[in-house]
C-alpha positions as CSV (number, residue, x, y, z in Angstrom):
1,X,40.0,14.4,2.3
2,X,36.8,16.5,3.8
3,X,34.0,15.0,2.0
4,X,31.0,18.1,1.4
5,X,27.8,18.8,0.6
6,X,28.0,18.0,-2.6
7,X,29.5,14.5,-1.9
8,X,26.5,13.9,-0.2
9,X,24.2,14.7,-2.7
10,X,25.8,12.6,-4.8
11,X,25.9,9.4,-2.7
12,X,21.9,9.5,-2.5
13,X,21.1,9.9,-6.3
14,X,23.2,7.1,-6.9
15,X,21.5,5.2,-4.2
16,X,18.4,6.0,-5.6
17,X,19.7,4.7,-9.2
18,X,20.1,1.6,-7.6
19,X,17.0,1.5,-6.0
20,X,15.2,2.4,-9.6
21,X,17.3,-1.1,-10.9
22,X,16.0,-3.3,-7.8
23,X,13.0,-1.7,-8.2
24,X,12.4,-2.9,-12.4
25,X,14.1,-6.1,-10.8
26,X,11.5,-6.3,-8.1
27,X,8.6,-5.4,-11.0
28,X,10.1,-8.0,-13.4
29,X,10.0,-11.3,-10.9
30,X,6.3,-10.1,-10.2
31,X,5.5,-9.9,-13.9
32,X,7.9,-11.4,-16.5
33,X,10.6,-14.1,-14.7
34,X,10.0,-17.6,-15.0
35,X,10.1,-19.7,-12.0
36,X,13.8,-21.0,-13.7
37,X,14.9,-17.4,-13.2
38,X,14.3,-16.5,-9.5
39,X,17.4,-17.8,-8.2
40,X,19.7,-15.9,-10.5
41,X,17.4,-13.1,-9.8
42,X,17.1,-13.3,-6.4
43,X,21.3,-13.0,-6.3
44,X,21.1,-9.9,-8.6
45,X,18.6,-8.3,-5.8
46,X,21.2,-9.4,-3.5
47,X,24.2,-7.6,-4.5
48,X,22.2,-4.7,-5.4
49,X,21.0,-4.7,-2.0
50,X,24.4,-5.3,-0.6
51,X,26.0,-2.4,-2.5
52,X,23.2,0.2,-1.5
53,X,24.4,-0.5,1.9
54,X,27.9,-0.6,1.4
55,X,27.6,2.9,-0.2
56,X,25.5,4.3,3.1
57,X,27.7,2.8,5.6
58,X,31.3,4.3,4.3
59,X,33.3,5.6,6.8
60,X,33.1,9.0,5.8
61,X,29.1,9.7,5.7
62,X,28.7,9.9,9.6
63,X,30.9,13.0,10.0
64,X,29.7,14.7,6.5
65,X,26.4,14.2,7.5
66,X,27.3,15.9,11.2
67,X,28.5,18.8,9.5
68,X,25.6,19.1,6.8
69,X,24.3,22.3,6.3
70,X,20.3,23.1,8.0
71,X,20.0,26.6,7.4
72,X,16.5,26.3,6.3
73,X,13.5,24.0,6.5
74,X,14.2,22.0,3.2
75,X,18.0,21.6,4.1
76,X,16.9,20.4,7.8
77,X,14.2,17.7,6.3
78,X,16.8,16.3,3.4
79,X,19.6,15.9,6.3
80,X,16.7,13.9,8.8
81,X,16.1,11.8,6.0
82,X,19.8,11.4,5.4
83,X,20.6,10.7,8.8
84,X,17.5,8.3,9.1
85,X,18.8,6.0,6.5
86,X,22.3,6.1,7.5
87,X,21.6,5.1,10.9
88,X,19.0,2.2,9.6
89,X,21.8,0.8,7.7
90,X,24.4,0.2,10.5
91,X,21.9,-1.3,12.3
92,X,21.8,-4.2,9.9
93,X,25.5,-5.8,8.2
94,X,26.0,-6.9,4.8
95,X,25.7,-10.9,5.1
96,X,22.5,-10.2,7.1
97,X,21.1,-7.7,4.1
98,X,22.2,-10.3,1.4
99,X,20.5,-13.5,3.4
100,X,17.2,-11.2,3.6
101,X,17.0,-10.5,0.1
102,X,18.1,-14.1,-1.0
103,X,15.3,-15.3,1.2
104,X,12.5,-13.3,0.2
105,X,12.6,-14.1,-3.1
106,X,12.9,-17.9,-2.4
107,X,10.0,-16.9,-0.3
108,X,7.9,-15.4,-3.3
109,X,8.5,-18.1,-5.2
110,X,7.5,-20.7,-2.6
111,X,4.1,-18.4,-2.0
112,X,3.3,-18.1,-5.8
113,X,3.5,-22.3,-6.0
114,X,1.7,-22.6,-2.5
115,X,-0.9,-20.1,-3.6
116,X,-1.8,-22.3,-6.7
117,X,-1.8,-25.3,-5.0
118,X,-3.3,-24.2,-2.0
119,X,-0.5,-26.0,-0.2
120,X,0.6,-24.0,3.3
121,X,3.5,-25.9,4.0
122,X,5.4,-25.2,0.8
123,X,4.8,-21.5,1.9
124,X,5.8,-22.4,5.5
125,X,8.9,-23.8,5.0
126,X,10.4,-20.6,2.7
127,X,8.8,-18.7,5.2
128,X,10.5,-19.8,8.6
129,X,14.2,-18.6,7.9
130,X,12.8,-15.3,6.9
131,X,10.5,-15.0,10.0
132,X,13.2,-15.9,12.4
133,X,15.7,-13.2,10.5
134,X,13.0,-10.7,11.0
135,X,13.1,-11.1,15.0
136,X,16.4,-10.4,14.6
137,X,16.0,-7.6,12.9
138,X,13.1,-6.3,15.0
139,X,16.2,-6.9,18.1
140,X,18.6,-5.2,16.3
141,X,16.1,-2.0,15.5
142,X,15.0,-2.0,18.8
143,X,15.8,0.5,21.9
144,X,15.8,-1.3,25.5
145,X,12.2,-1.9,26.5
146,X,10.9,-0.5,23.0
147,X,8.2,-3.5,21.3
148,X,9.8,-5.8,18.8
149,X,6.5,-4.5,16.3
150,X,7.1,-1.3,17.0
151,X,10.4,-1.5,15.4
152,X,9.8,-2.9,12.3
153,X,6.6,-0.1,12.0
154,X,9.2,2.2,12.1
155,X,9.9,1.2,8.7
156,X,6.9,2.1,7.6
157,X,5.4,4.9,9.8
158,X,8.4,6.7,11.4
159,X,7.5,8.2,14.6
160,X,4.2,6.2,15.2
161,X,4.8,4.2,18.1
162,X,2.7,1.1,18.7
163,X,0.8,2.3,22.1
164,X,-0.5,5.6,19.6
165,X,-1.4,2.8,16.7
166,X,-3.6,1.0,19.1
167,X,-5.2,4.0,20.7
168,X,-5.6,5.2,16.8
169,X,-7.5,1.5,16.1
170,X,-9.6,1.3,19.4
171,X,-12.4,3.3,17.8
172,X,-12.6,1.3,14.9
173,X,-12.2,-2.1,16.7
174,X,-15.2,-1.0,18.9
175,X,-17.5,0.3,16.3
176,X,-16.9,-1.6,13.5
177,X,-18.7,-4.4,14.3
178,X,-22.0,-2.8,14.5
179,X,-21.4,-0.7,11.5
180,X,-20.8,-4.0,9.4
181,X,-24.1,-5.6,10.6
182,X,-26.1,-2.4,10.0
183,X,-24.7,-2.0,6.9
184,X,-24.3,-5.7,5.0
185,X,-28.2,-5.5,7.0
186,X,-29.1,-2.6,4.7
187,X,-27.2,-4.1,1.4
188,X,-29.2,-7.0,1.1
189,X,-32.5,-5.0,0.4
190,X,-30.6,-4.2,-3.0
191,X,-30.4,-6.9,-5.5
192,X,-28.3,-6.0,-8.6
193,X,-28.3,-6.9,-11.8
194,X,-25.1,-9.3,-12.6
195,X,-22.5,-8.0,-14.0
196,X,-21.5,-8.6,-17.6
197,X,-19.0,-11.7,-18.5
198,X,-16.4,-9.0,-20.4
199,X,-13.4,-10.9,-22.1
200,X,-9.9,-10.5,-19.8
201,X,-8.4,-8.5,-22.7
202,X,-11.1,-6.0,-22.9
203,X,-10.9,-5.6,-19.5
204,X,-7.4,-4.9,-19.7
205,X,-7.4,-2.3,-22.5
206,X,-10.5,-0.9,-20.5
207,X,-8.2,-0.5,-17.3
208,X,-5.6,0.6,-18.8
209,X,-7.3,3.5,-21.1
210,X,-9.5,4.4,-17.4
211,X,-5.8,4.5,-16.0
212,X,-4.9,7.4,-18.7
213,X,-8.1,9.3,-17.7
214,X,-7.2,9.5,-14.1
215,X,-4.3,11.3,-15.0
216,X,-1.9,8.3,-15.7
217,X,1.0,9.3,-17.2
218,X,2.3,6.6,-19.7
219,X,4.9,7.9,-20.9
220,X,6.6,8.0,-17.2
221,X,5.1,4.3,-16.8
222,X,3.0,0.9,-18.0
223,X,1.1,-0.9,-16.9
224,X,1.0,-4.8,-16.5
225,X,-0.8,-8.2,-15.2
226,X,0.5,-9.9,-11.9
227,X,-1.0,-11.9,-9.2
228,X,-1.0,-9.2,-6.6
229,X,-1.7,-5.8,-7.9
230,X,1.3,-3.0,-7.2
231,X,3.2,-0.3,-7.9
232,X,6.8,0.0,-8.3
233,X,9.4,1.8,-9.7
234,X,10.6,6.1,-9.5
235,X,9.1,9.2,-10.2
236,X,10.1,8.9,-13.8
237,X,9.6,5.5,-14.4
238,X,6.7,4.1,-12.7
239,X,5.4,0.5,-12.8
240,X,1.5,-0.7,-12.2
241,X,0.2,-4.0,-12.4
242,X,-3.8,-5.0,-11.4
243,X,-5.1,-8.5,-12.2
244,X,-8.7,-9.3,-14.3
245,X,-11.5,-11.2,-13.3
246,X,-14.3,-12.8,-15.9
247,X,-16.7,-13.3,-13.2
248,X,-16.4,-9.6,-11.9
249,X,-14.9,-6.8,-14.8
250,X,-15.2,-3.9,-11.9
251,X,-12.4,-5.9,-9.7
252,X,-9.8,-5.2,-12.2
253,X,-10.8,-1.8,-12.8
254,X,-10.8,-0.9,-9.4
255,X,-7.6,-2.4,-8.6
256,X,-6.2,0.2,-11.3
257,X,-8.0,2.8,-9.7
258,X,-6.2,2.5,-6.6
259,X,-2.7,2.1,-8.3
260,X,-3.8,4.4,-10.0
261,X,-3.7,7.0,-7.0
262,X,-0.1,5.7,-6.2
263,X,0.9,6.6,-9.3
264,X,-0.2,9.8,-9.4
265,X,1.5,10.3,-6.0
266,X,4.9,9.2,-7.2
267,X,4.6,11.1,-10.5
268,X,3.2,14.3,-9.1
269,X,6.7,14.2,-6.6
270,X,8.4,17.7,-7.6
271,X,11.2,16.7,-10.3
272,X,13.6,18.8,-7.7
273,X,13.3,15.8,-5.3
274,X,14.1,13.0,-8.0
275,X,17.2,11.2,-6.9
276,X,17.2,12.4,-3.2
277,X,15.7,11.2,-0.4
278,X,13.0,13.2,-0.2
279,X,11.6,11.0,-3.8
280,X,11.3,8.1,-1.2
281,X,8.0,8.2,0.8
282,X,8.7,7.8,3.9
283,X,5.4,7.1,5.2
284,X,3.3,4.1,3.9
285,X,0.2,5.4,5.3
286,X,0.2,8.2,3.2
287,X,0.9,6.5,0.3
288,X,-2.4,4.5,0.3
289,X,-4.4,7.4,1.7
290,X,-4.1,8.4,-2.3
291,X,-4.3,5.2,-3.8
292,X,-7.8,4.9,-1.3
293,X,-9.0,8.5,-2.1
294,X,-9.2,7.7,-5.5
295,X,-10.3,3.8,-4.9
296,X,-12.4,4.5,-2.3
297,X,-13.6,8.0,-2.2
298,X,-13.8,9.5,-5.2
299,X,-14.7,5.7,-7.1
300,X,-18.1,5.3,-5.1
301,X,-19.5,8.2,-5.2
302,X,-22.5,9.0,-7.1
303,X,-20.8,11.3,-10.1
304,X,-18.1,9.6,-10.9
305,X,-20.4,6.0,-11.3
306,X,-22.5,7.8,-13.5
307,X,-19.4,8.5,-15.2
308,X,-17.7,5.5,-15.3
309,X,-21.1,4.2,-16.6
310,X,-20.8,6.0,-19.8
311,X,-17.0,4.7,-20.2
312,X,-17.8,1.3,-19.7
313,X,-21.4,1.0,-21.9
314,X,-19.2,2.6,-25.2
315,X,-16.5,0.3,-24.5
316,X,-18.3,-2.9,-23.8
317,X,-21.9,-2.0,-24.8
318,X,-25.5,-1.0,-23.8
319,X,-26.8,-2.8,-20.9
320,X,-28.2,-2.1,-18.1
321,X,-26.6,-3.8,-15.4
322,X,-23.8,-1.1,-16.1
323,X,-25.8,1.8,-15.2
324,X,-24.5,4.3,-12.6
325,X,-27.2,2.3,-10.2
326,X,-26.1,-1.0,-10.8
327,X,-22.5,-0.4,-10.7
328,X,-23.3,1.6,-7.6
329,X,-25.5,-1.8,-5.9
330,X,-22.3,-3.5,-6.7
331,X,-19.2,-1.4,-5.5
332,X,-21.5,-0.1,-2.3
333,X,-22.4,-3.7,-1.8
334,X,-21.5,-4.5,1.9
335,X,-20.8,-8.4,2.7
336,X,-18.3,-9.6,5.1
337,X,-15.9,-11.6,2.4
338,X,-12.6,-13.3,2.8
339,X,-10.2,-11.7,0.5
340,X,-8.4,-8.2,1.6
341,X,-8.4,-6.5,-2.0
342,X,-11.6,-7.2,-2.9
343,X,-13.5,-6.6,0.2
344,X,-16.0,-3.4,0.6
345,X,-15.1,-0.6,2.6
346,X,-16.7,-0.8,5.5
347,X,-15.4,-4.8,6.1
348,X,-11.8,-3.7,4.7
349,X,-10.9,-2.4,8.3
350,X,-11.7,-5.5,10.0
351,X,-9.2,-7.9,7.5
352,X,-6.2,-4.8,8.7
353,X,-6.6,-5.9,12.1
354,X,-6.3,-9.6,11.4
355,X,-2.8,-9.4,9.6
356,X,-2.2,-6.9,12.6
357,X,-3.2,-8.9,15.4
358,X,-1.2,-12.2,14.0
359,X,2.2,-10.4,12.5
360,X,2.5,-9.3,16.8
361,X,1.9,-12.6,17.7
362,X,4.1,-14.6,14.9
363,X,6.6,-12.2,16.1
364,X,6.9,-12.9,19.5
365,X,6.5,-16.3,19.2
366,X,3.2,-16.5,20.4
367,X,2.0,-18.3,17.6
368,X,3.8,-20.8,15.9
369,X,4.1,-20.6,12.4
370,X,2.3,-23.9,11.8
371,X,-0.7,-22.4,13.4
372,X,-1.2,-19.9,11.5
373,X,-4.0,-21.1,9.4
374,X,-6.0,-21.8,11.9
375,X,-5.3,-18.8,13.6
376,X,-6.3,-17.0,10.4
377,X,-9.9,-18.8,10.2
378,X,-10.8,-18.3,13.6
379,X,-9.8,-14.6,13.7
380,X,-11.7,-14.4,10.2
381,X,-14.6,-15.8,12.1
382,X,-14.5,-13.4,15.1
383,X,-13.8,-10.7,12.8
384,X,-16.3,-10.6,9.7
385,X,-18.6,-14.0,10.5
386,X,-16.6,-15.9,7.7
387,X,-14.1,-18.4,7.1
388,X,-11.7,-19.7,4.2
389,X,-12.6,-23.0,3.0
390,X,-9.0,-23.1,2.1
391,X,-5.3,-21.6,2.3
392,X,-5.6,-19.5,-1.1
393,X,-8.2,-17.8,0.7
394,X,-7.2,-17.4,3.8
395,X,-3.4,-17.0,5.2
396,X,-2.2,-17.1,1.6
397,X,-3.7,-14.2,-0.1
398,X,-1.2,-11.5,0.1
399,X,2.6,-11.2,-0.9
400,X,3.8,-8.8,1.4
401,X,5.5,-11.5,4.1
402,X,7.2,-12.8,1.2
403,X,9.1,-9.3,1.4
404,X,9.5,-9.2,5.3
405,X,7.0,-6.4,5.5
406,X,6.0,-6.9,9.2
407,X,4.3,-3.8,9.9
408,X,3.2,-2.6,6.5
409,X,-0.5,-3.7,6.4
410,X,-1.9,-1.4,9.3
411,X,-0.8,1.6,7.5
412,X,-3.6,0.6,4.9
413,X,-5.8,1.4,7.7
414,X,-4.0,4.2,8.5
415,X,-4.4,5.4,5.0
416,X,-8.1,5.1,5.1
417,X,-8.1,6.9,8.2
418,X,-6.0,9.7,6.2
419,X,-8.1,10.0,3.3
420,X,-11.7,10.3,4.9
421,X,-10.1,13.3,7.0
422,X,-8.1,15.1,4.0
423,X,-11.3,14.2,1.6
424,X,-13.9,16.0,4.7
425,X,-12.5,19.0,4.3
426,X,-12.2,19.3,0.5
427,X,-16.1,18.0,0.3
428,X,-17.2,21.3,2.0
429,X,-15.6,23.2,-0.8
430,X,-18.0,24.2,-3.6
431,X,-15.6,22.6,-6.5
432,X,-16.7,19.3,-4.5
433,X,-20.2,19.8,-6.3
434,X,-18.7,19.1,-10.0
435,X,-19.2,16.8,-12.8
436,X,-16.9,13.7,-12.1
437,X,-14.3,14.7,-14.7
438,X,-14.1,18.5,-12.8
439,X,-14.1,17.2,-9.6
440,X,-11.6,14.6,-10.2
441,X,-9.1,17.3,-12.0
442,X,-9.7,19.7,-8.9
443,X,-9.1,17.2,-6.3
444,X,-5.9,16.3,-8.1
445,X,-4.7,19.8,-8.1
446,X,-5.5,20.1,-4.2
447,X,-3.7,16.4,-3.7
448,X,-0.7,17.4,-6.0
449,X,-0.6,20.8,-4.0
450,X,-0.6,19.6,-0.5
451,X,0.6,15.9,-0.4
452,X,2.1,14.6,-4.1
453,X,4.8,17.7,-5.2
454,X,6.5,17.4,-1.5
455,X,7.6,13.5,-1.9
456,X,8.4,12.1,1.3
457,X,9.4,14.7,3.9
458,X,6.9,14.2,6.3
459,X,5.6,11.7,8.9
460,X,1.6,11.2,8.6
461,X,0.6,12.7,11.1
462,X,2.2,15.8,10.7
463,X,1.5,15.8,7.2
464,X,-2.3,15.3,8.4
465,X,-1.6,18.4,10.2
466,X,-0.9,20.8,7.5
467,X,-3.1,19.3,5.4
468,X,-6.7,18.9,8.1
469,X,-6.2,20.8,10.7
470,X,-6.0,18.2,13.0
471,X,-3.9,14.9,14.3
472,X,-5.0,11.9,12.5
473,X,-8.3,10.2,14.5
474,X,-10.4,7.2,13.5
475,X,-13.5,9.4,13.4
476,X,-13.5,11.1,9.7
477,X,-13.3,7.1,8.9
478,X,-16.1,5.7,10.8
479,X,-18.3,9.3,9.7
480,X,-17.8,8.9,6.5
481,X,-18.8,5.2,6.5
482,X,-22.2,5.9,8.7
483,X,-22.7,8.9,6.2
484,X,-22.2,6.3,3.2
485,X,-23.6,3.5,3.9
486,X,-26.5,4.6,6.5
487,X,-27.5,7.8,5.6
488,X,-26.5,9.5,9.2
């Protein structure tokens, strides 16, 4: 029987209702499963995994997608994006997909009990199996002669190859370090007031009404407490977590912030590309160049603190270290720190090319995983003038290993790089000069218009194209910091 079209169509939206379940499965170990539950969990991930690929690797898809129709531009991008993740799956067999997923979650689960005992080793031992199945994968990805990296960054940023990520990071690598001691050199003439200690709760109810004036729908959505801060989930039915700090109430908000701008991304996708491929980003880079416009861009400048100030004082009360100032001393405060999410803007590129520099050499075997601490304080040293005074705050900070996500974490670079060029051009339009509230709703609409309602059809770059003018460059980034944070 001729499969059509239509059988096609079909295929991918239930694909995609699978990936909605792994995806609530994904959000649930994060927020709700006890430690008792993550091996029946992690089996349930398993076979979900293993049928999504079973279902893209029938014998028939091949020649139906051969003969699928691309009689016009959307037609040809939906089939490239079929194709794409047809061809990803045969690269990879079922037992292989199954031990991957069974592995990261007894990874997570090692990391979350190494985190809180600051004990690498626990972490270590999870880890191995999963970094030696990712060689393998990186081999099996790979075309003769192509990097193993530049494999696994397909994943994330198809199209990019590792020779144009360097040349995209030189600029940064060779500036930044000047940039940081000019500007941590400058910070230090501003002593602001501390912050207020504001109950975990309140903080929580204040994040999550902030959330709501950003444009978060919660009726598409919640919003939760994990140890990492992400978003998960579909179009319809999206998922964002942030975590609360009593020593620091702006972390927590500005962890929503920046979910905030996924969000927004996933909920703004066109309802005429739920359940298709095109709902998927494909591009990771572009996904946190709106989660950093909003954290980063439109969250520091001088209207919307002034803003924010006024939320914050009639929901926690008068005081003055929450004036627009203050808060601005604070989020514009520029100190070379040791943890990724809560490092300034101008440091945050330098903690990117750490996790950049030792996933290429873990990799390729060039360090062994035992040395990666070490590795991680001396690079931390080189790189920002600091070190961890243990585990928890060094090597293991972030989850995304735990998922086998070699090659994710330079795209938050990438992101940054995104954003300062899309934003450049928007702050030369008049609607730029608004009240925050204005401002924010206007860049929305010019976000929703040119990035969010498409979903996932392009690469970055040539989404950077339509949307700038020009092929993503390093310079909007380091402009925008010297503009910020030196007044040039």
């Amino acid at each position: 029987m001729t499969q059509t079209p239509s059988d096609l169509s079909q295929l991918f939206a239930g694909i995609c209702r699978l990936e909605h379940a792994l995806a609530l499965l994904q959000w649930d170990q994060a927020t709700l499963c006890s430690d008792a539950g993550q091996t029946a969990r992690g089996e349930a991930m398993a076979e979900l995994e293993a049928e999504i690929h079973r279902r893209l690797t029938q014998a028939w898809v091949a020649d139906a997608l051969e003969s699928a129709p691309e009689d016009n531009g959307e037609q040809r991008r939906m089939k490239t994006l079929m194709v794409r993740r047809y061809r990803d799956a045969t690269l990879l067999d079922e037992p292989f997909i199954r031990r991957k997923a069974t592995l990261s979650v007894a990874c997570e689960t090692a990391w979350r009990q190494a985190r809180n005992q600051d004990r690498f080793p626990l972490f270590a031992r999870a880890f191995e199996p999963l970094l030696e199945l990712l060689r393998e994968e990186a081999q099996r990805r790979s075309d003769p002669g192509e990097p193993l990296y530049q494999s696994l960054l397909h994943k994330f940023e198809p199209g990019l190859s590792l020779a144009e990520l360097i040349a995209l990071f030189a600029p940064i690598e060779a500036q930044l370090p000047e940039l940081i001691q000019q500007a941590s050199a400058r910070s230090r003439e501003r002593h602001p007031l501390p912050l207020p200690r504001i109950d975990l709760e309140h903080q929580r109810r204040t994040a999550e009404a902030l959330a709501r004036e950003l444009g978060f729908d919660s009726d598409a959505g919640r919003i939760d407490v994990s140890t990492h801060p992400f978003t998960a989930g579909v179009p319809g039915d999206v998922r964002i977590t942030s975590r609360y700090d009593l020593a620091n109430p702006l972390s927590g908000l500005y962890s929503i912030i920046h979910e905030v701008g996924h969000a927004r991304f996933e909920q703004g996708i066109d309802p005429k590309w739920h359940q298709t491929p095109m709902a998927r980003v494909q591009s990771a880079g572009l996904h946190e160049a709106q989660a950093l416009a909003f954290e980063m861009q439109l969250a520091r400048e001088p209207e919307f603190l002034s803003w924010l100030s006024e939320c914050l004082q009639r929901e926690w009360g008068s005081d003055a270290a929450l004036e627009a100032d203050n808060l601005a001393a604070h989020v514009l405060k520029v100190v070379p720190s040791l943890i990724r999410v809560e490092a300034d803007e101008v440091t945050y590129p330098a903690h990117i090319l750490l996790r950049f520099r030792l996933e290429q050499a873990l990799l390729g075997g060039d360090l062994p995983l035992s040395e990666l601490p070490g590795a991680w304080s001396q690079g931390m040293e080189q790189l920002l003038g600091v070190r961890p005074g243990n585990d928890r705050q060094g090597c293991l900070q972030d989850i995304h290993w735990c998922f086998a996500e070699f090659g994710y974490f330079p795209s938050y670079a990438l992101g940054a790089m995104f954003a300062a060029q899309h934003l450049a051009g928007l702050k030369r339009q008049p609607q730029w000069h608004q009240p925050a509230p204005l401002r924010h709703q206007w860049v929305c609409g010019r976000l929703a218009d040119q990035v969010w309602r498409h979903g996932g059809g392009g690469d970055l770059n040539s989404v950077c194209l339509q949307v700038s003018g020009r092929p993503l460059s390093a310079q909007p980034l380091l402009d925008h910091l010297r503009h910020r944070y030196l007044g040039s």
